[in-house]
N, CA, C and O of each residue as an XYZ file, in Angstrom:
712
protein
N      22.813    -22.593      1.252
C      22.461    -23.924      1.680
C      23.132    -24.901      0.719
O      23.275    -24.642     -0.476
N      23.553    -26.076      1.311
C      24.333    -26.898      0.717
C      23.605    -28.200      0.937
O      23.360    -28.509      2.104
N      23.155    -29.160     -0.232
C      22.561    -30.293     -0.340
C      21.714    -30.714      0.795
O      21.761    -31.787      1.396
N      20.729    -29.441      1.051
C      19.295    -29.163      1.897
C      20.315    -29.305      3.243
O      19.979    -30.167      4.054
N      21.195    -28.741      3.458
C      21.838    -28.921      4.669
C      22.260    -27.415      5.207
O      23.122    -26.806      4.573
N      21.586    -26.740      6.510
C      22.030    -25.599      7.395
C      24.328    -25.620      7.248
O      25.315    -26.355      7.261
N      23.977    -24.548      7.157
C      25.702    -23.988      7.727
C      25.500    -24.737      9.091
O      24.467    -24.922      9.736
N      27.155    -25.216      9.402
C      27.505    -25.508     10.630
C      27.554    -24.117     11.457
O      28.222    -23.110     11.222
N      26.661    -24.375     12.470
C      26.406    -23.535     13.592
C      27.833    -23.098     14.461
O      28.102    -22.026     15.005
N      28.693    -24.462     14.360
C      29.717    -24.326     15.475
C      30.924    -23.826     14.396
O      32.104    -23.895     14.741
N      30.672    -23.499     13.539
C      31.747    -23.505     12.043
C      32.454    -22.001     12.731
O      32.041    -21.316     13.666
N      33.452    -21.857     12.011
C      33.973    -19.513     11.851
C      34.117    -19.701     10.548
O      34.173    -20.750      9.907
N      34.196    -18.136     10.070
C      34.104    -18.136      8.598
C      35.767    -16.625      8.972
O      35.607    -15.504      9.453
N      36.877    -17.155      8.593
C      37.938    -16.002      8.860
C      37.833    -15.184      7.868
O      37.296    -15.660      6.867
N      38.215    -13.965      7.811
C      38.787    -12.680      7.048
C      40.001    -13.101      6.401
O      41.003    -13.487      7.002
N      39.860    -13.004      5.023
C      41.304    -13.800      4.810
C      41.795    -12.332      3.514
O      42.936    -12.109      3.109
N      40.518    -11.564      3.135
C      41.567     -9.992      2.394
C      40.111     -8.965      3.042
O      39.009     -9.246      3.515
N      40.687     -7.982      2.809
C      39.973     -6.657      3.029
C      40.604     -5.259      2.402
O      41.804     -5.190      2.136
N      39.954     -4.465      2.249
C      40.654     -3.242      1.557
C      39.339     -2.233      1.065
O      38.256     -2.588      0.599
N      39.784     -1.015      1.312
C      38.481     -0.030      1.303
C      39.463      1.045      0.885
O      40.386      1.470      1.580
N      39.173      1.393     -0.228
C      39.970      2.548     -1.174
C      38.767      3.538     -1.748
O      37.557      3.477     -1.530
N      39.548      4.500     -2.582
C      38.317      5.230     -3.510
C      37.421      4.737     -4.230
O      36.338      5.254     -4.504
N      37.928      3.463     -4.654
C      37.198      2.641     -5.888
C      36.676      1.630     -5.658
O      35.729      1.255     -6.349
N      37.217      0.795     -4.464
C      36.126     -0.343     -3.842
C      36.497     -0.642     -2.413
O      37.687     -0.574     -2.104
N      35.622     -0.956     -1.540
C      35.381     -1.516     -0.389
C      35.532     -2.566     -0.329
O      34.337     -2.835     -0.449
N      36.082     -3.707     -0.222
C      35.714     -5.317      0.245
C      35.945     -5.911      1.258
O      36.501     -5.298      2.170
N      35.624     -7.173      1.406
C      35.940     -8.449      2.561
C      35.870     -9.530      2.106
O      34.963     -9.586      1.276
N      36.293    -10.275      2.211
C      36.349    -11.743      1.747
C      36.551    -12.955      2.828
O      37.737    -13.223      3.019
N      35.656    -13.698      3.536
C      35.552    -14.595      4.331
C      36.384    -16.276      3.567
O      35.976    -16.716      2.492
N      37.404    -16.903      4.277
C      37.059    -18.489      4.032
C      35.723    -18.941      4.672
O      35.551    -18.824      5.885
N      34.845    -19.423      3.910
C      33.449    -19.690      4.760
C      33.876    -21.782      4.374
O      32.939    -22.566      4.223
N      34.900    -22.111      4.319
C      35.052    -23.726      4.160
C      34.353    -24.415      5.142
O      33.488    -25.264      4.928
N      34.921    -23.860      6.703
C      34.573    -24.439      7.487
C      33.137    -24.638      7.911
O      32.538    -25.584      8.424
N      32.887    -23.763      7.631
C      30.888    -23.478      7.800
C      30.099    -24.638      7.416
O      28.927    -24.672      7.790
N      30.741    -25.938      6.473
C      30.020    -26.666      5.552
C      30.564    -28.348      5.993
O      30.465    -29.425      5.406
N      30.871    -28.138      6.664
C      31.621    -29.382      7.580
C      32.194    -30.774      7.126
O      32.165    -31.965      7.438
N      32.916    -29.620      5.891
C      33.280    -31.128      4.950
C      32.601    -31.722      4.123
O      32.814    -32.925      3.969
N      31.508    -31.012      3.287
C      30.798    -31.096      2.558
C      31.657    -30.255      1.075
O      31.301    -30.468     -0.084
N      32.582    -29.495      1.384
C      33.442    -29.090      0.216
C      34.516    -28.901      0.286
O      35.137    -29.015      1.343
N      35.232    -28.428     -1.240
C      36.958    -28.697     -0.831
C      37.236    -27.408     -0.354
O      38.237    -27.213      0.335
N      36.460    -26.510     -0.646
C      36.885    -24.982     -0.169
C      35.379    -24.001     -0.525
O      34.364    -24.380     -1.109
N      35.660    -22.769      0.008
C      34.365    -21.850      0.020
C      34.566    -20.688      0.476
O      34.729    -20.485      1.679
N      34.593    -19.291     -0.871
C      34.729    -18.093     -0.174
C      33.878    -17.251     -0.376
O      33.147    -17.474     -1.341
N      33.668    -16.174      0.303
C      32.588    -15.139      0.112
C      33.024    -13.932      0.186
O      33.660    -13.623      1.194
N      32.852    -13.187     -0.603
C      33.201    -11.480     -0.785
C      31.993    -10.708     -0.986
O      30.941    -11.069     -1.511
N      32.339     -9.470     -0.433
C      31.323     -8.773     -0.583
C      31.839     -7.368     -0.618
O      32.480     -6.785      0.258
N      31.268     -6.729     -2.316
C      32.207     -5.809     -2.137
C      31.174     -4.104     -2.318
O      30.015     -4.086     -2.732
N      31.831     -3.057     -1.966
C      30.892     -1.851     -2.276
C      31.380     -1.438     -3.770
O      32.511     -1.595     -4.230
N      30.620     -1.058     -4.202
C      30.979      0.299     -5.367
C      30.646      1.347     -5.598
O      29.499      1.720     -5.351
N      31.678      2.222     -6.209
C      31.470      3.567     -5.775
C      29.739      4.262     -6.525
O      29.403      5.446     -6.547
N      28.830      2.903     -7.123
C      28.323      3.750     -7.530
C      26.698      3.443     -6.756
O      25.533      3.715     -7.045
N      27.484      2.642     -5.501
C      26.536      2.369     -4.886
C      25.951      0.948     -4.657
O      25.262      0.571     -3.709
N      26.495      0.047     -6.036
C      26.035     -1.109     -6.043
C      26.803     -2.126     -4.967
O      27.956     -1.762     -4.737
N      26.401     -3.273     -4.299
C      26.952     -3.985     -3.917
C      27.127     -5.703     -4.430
O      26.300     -6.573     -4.707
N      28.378     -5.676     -4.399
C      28.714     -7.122     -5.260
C      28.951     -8.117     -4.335
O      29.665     -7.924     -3.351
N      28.262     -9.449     -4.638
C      28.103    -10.737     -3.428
C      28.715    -11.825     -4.410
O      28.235    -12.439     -5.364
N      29.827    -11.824     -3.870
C      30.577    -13.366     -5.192
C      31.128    -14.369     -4.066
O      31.873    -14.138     -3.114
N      30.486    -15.621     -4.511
C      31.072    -16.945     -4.014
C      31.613    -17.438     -4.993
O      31.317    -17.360     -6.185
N      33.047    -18.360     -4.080
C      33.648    -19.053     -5.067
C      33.692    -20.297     -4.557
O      33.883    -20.436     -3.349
N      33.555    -21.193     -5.239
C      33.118    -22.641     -4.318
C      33.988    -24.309     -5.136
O      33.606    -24.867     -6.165
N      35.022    -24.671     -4.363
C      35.219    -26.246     -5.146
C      34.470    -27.134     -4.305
O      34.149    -26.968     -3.128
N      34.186    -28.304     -5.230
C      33.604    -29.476     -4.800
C      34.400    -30.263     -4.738
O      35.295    -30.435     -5.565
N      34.116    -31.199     -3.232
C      34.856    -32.555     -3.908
C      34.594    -33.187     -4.547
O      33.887    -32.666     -5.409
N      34.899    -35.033     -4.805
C      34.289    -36.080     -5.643
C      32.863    -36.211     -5.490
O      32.309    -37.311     -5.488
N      32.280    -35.161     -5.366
C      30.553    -35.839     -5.692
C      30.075    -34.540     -5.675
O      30.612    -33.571     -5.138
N      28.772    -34.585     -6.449
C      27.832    -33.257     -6.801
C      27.481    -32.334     -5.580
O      27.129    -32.942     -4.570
N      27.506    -31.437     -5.534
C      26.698    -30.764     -4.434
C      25.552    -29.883     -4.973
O      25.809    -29.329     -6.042
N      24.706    -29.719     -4.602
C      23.259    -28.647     -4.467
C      23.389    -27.571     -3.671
O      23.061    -27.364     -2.502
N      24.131    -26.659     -4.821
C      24.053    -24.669     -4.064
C      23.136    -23.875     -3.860
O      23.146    -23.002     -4.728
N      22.082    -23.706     -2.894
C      21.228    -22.650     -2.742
C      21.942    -21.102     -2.281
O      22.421    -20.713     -1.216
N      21.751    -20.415     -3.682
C      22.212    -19.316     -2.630
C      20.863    -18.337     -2.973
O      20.308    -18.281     -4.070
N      20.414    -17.452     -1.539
C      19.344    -17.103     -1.771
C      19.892    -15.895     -0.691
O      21.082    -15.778     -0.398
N      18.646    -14.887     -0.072
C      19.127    -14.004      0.775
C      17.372    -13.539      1.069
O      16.580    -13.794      0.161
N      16.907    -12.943      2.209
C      16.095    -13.030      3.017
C      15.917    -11.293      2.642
O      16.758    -10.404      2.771
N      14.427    -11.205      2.115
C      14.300     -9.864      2.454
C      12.913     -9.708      2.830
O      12.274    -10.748      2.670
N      12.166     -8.611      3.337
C      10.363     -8.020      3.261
C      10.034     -7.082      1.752
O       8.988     -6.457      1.580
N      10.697     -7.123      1.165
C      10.455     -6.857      0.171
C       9.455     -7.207     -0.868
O       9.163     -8.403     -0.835
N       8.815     -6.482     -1.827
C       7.531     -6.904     -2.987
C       8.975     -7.443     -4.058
O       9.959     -6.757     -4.337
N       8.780     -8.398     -4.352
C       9.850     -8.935     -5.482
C       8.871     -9.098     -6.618
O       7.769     -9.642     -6.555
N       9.561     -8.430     -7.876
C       9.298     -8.576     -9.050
C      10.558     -9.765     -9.813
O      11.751     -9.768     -9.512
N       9.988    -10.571    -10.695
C      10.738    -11.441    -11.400
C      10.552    -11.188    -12.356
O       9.509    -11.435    -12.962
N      11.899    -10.389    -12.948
C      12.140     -9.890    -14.555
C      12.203    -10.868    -15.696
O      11.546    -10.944    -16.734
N      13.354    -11.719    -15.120
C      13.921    -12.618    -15.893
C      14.341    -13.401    -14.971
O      14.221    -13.485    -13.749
N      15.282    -14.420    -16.474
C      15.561    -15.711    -15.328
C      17.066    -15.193    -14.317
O      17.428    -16.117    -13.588
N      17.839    -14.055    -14.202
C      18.695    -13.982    -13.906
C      18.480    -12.499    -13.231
O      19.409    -12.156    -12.499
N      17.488    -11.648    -13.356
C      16.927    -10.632    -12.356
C      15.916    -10.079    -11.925
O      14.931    -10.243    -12.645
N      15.709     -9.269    -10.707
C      14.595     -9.714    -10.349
C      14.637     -8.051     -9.392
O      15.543     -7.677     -8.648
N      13.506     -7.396     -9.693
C      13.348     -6.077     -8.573
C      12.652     -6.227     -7.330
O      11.672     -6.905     -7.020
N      13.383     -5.440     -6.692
C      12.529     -5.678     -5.249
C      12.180     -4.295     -4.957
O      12.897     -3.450     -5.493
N      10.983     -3.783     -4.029
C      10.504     -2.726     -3.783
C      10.082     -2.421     -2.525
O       9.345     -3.310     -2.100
N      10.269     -1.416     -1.660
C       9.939     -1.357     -0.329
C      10.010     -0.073      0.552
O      11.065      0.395      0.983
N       8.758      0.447      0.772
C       8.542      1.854      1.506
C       9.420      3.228      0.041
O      10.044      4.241      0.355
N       9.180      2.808     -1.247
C       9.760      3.649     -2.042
C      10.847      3.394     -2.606
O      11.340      3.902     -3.613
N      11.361      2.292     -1.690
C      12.968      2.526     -2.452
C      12.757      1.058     -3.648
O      11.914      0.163     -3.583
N      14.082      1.302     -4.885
C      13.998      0.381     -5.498
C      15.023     -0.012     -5.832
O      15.876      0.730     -6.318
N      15.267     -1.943     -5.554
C      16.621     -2.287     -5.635
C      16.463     -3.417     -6.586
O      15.614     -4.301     -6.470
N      17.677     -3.286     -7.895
C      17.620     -4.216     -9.134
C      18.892     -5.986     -8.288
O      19.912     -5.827     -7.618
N      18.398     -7.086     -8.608
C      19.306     -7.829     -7.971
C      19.488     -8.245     -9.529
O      18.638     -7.943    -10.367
N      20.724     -8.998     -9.858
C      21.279     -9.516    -11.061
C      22.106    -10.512    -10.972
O      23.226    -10.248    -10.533
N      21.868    -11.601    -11.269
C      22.794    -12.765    -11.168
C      23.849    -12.424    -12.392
O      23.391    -12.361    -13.533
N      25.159    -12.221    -12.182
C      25.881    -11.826    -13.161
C      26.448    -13.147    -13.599
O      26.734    -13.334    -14.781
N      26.649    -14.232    -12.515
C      27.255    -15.668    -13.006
C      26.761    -16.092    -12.182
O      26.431    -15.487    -11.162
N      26.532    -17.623    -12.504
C      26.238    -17.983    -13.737
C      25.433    -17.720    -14.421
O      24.418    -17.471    -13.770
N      25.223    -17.580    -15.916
C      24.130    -17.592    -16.891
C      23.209    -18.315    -16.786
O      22.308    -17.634    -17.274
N      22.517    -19.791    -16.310
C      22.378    -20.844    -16.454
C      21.628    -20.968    -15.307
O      21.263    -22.090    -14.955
N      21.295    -19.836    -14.571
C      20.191    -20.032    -13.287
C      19.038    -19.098    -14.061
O      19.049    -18.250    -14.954
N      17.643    -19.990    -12.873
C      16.737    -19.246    -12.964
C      16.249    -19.034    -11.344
O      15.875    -19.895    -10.548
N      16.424    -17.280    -11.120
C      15.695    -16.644     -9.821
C      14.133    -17.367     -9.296
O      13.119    -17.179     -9.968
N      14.120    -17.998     -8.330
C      12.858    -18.190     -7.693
C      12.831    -17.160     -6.497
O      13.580    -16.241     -6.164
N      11.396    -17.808     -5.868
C      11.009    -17.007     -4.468
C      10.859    -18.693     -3.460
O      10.297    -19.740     -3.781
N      11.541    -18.366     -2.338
C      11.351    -19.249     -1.742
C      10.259    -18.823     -0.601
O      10.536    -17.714     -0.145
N       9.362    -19.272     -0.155
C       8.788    -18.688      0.892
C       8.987    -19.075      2.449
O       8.690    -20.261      2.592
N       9.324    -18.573      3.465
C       9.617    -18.700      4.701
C       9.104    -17.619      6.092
O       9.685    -17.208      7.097
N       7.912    -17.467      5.602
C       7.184    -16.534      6.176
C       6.561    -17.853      7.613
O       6.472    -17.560      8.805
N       6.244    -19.164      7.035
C       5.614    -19.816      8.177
C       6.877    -20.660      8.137
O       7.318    -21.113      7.080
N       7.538    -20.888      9.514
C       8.950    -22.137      9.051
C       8.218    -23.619      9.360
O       7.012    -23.731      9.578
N       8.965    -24.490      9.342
C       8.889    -25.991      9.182
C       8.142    -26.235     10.503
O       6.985    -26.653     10.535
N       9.004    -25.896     11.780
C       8.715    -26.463     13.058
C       7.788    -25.823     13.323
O       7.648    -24.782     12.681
N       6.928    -26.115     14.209
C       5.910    -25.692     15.170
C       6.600    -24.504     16.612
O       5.948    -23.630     17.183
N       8.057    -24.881     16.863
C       8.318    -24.168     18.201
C       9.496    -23.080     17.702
O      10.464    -22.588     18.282
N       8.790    -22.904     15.957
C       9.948    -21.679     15.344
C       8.674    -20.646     15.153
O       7.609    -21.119     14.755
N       8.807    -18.879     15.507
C       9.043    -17.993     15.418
C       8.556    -17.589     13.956
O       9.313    -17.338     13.018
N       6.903    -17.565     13.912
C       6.682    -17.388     12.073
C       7.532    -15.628     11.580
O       7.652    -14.775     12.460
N       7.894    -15.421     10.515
C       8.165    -14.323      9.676
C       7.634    -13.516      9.040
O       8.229    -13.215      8.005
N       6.191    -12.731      9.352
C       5.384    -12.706      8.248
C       5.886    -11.795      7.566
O       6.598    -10.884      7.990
N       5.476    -12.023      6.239
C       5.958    -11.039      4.751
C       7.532    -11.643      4.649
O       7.915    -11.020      3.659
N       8.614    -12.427      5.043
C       9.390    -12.884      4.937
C       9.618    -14.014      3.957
O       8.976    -15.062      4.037
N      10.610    -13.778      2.961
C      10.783    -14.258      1.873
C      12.243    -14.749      1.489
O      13.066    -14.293      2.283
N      12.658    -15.340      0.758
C      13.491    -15.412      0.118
C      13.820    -15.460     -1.684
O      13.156    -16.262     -2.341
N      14.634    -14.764     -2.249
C      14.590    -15.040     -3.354
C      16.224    -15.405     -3.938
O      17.142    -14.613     -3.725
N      16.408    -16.537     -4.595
C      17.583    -17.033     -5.068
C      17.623    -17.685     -5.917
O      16.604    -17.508     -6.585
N      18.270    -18.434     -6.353
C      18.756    -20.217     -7.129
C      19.138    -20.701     -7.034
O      20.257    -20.389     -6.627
N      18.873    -22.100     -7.227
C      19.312    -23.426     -7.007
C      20.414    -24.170     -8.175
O      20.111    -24.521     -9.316
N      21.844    -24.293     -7.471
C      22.661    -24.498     -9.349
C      23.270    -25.636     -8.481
O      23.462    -25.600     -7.266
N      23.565    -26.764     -9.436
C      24.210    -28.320     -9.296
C      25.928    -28.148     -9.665
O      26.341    -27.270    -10.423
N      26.303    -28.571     -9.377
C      27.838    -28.104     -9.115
C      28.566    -29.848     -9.379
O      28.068    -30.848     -8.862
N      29.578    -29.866    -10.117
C      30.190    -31.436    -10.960
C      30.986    -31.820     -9.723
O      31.444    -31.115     -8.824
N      31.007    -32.618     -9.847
C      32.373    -33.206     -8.706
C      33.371    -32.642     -9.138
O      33.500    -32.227    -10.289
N      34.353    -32.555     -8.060
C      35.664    -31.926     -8.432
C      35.664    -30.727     -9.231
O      36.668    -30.349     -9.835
N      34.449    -30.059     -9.249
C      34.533    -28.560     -9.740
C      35.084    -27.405     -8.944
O      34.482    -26.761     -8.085
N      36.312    -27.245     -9.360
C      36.868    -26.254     -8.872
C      36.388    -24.862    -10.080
O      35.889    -24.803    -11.204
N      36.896    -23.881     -9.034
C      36.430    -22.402     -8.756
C      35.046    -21.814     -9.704
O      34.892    -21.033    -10.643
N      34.144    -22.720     -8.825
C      32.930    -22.061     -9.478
C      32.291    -20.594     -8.691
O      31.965    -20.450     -7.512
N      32.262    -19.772     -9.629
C      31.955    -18.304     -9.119
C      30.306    -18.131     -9.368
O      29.677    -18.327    -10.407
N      29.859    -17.727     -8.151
C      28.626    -16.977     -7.883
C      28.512    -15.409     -8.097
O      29.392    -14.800     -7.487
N      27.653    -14.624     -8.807
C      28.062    -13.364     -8.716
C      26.700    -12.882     -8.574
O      25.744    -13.456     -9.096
N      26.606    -11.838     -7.873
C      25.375    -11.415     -7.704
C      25.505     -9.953     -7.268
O      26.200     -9.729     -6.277
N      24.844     -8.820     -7.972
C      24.987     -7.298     -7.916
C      23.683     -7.071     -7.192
O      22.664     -7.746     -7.340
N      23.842     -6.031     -6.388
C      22.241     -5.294     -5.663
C      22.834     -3.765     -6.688
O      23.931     -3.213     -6.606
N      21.862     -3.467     -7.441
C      21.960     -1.988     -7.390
C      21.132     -1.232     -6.809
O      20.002     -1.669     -6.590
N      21.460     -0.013     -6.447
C      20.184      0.665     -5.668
C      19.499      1.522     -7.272
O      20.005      1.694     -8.381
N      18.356      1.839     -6.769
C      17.453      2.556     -7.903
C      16.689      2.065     -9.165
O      15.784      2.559     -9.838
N      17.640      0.501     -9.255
C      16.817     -0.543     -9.825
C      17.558     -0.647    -11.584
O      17.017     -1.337    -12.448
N      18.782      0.128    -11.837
C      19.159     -0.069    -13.053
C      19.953     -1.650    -13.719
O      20.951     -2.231    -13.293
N      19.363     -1.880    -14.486
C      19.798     -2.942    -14.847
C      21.400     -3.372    -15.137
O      21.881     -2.539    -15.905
N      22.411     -4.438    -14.757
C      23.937     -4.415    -14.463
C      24.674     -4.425    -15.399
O      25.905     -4.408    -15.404
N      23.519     -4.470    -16.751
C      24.164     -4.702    -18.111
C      25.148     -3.522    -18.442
O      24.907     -2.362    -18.106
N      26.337     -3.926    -19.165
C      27.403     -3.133    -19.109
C      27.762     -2.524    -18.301
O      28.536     -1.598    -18.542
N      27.256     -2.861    -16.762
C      28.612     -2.205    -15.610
C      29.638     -3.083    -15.673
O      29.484     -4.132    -16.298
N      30.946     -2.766    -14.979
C      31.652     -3.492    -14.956
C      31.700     -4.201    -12.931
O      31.766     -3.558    -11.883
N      31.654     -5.185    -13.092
C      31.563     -5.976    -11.803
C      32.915     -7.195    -11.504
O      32.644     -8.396    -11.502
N      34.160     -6.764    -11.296
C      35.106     -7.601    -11.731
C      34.721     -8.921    -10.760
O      33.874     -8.892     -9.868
N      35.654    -10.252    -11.191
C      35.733    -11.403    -10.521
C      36.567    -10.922     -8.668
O      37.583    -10.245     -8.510
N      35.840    -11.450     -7.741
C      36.630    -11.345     -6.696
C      38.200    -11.852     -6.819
O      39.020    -11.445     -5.996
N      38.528    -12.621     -7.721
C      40.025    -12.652     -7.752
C      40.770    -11.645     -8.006
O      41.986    -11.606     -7.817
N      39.840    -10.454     -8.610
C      40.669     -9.622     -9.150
C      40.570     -7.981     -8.479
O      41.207     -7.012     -8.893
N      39.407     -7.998     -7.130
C      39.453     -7.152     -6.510
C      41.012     -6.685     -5.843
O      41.384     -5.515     -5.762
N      41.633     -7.619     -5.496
C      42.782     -6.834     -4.873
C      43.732     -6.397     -5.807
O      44.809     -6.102     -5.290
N      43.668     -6.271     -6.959
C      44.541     -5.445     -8.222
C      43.842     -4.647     -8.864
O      44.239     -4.304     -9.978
N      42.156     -3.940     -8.150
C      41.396     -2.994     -8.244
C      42.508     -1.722     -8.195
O      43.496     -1.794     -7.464
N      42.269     -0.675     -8.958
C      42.805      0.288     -8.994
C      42.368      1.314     -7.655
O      41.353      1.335     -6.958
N      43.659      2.166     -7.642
C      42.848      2.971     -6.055
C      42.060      4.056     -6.783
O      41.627      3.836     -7.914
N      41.807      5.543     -5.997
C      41.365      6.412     -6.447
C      42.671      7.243     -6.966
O      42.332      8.198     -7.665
N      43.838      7.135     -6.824
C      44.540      7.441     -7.678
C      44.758      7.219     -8.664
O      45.260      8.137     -9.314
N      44.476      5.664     -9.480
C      44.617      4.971    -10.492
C      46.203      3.749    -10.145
O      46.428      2.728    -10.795
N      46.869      4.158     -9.240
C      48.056      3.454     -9.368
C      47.346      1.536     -8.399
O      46.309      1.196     -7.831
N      48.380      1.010     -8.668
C      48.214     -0.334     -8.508
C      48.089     -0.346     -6.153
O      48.506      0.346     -5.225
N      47.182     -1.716     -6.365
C      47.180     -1.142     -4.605
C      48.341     -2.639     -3.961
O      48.652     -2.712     -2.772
């Protein structure tokens, strides 16, 4: 969410890299258009790893004026809040660690959206959200969002989670350059 404002409904978000090797899976959307001129640009990747974890990195410029980044994600999950930057979630047994890897400088809330705003919306029950809210400078170019799911709940400290700029010079499962 962008300065309490829905994605444009009528927006596309294109495929602009992809690549699924031994060592990582990805996709990477331009999601610019989605925001209807509310920024100078906006991408989203989402990548696998082989060790199971999945990596969610936005990269976002602003134009001449501040914007308000919610990025959050919708689960039924029991959320535990570790810290200000991770947070476990738990559900029918399984256990998944989330980790804001960038920025440093957020703190994880729970948003709740189990009852919505309108009266002629469709309540959610046990439906949640958990994310943060980060202020972004004018003319801030390439601010990176990073955010790891691991499964089993281990904490991301000392994995390595590269910048989406640098997924496509990810090594293959051979080791040679892709």
């Amino acid at each position: 969410m962008l300065d309490e404002q829905p994605q444009v409904i009528e927006g596309a978000a294109a495929i602009v890299d992809s690549e699924s090797n031994g060592m990582l899976s990805y996709s990477i959307i331009d999601s610019s258009e989605l925001y209807g001129g509310q920024l100078k640009s906006a991408h989203r990747g989402v990548a696998l790893h082989p060790n199971g974890a999945v990596q969610i990195e936005d990269q976002i410029e602003t134009l001449q004026k501040q914007a308000e980044v919610r990025w959050a994600m919708v689960t039924y999950a029991k959320v535990t809040i570790e810290s200000a930057r991770r947070a476990t979630l738990r559900q029918d047994g399984e256990v998944l660690s989330l980790e804001v890897v960038a920025p440093v400088d957020v703190q994880l809330e729970i948003f709740e959206i189990a009852q919505p705003p309108n009266d002629y919306d469709t309540p959610n029950p046990g439906a949640k959200m958990i994310g943060f809210t980060l202020s972004l400078k004018p003319s801030a170019k390439e601010t990176h969002i990073r955010v790891v799911l691991i499964p089993g709940g281990p904490d991301a400290a000392g994995q390595n989670f590269p910048a989406m700029t640098d997924w496509n010079s990810s090594p293959t499962s051979d080791d040679s350059p892709l």
